[in-house]
N, C-alpha and C positions, 0 to 999 in steps of 0.2 A: 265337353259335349253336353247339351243338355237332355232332358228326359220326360221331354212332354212325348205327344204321340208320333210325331216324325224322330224327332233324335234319339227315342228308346231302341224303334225300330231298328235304325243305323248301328246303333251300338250294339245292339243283340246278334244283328249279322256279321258283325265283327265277333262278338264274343264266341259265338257257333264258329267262327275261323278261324279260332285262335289267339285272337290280336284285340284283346276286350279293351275299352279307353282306361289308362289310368284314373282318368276321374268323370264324373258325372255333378253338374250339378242343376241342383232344379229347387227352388224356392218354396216351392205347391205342392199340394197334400192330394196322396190318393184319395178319390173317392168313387160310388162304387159306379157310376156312369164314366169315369175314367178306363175302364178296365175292357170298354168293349174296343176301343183304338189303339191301348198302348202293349207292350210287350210282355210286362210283368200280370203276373197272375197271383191272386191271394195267400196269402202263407197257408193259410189252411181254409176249410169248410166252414169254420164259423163268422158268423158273420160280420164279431166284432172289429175280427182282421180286416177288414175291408175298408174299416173306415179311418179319416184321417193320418195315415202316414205317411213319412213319405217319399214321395217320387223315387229320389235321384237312393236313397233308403233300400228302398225295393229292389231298383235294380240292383243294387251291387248285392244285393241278398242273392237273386236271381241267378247273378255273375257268379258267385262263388260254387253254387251248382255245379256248374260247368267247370269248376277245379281252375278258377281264374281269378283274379283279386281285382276288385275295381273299388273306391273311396266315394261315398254318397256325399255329395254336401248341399246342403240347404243354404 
């Protein structure tokens, strides 16, 4: 699944239900005008987190929150 702004969406309401995608991938680097469409939210407050990582990264950081395992691939 990939993990631009529509397929982060999908997969997150999957991972909210239990049923996260094995994998994720996505090519592209967050940045911080990415963050107003997609699912994923900054690791932290500072700002440096915002920049450059990425995508398919994010999610599965996001995923694991949720006590689910999902694989980022670039």
């Amino acid at each position: 699944l990939g993990c631009g702004s529509l397929g982060s969406k999908i997969a997150m309401h999957l991972a909210r239900s239990g049923r996260a995608p094995i994998s994720v991938i996505d090519n592209d680097t967050m940045e911080p005008h990415n963050y107003a469409r997609h699912s994923c939210l900054p690791y932290s407050a500072d700002l440096d987190s915002m920049f450059y990582s990425s995508k398919a990264g994010e999610f599965a950081h996001d995923v694991s929150k949720l006590a689910q395992e999902s694989d980022g691939y670039r």
